[in-house]
C-alpha positions in Angstrom: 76.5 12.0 -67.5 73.0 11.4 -66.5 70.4 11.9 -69.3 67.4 11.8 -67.2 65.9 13.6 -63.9 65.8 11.2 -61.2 62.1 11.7 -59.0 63.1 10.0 -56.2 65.7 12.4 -54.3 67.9 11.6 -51.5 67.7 13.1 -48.7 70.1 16.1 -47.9 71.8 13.8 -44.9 73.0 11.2 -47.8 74.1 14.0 -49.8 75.5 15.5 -47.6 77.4 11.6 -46.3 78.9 11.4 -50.3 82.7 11.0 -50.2 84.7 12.7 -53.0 83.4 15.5 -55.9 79.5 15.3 -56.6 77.6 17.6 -59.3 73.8 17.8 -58.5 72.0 19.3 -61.2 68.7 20.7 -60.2 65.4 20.9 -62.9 62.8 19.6 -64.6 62.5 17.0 -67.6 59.8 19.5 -69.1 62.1 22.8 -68.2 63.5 24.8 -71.4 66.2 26.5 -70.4 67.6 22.9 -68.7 66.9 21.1 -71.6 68.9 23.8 -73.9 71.5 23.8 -70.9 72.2 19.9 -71.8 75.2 20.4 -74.5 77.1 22.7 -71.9 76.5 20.5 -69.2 77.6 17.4 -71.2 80.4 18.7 -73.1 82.0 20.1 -70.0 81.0 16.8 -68.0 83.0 14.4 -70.7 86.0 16.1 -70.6 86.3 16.2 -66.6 88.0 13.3 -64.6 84.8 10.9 -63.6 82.5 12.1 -60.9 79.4 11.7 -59.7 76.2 13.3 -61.2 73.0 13.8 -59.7 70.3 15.2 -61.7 67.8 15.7 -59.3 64.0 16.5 -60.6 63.1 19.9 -58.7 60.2 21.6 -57.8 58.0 23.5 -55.6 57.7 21.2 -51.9 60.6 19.1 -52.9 62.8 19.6 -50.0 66.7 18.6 -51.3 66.1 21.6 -53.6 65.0 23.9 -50.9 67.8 22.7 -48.4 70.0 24.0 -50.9 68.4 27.4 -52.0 67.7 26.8 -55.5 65.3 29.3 -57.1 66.0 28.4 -60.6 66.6 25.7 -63.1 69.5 24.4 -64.4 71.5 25.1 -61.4 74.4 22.7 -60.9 75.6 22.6 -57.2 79.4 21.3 -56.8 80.4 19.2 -53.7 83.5 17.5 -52.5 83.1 15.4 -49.0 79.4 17.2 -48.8 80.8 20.3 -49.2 79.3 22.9 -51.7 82.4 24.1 -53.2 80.2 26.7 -55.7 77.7 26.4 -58.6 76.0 27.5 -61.6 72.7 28.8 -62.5 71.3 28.5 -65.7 74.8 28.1 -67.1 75.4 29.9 -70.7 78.6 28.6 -71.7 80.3 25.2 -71.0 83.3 27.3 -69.8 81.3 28.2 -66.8 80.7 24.6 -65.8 84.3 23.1 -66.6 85.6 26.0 -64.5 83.7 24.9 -61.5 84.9 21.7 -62.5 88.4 22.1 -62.1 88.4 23.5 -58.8 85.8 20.6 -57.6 88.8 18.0 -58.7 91.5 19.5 -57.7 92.7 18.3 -54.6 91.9 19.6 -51.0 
């Protein structure tokens, strides 16, 4: 799991380009509810099969967070192939996350 938001974001053509299950997690280092949304996200995270996780910093003008609708923060967007497969926003249990989880690994 990554522990910090990156600032840089890729653009939503390489996200879009990344083979196999990918978790971005949209929201803010300074953000409340995402920093109380850490134990879900990381206990659900450590028992899933390994998989990429993006933890994008979000905000107003930033445009991979527009591309993909998001209005509020902690909202975890699950991919396969590029493919948003379903997500979670502001996630209140880790049950919610390792549910999307499994269907994001199972296979195609």
């Amino acid at each position: 799991m990554n522990s910090h938001y990156a600032s840089v974001e890729p653009s939503r053509e390489e996200v879009d380009a990344l083979p196999g299950p990918t978790v971005l997690e949209f929201g803010a280092p300074w953000c409340g509810i995402c920093k109380g949304a850490q134990p879900l996200i990381e206990q659900a995270l450590s028992a899933a099969p390994p998989l990429r996780h993006l933890k994008i910093e979000d905000g107003s003008g930033r445009p991979l967070g527009r591309s993909f609708g998001i209005k509020l923060w902690p909202t975890l967007v699950f991919l396969r192939d590029g493919r948003e497969l379903g997500r979670v926003v502001r996630p209140t249990s880790a049950a919610a996350i390792s549910d999307e989880l499994a269907r994001l690994v199972q296979p195609a």
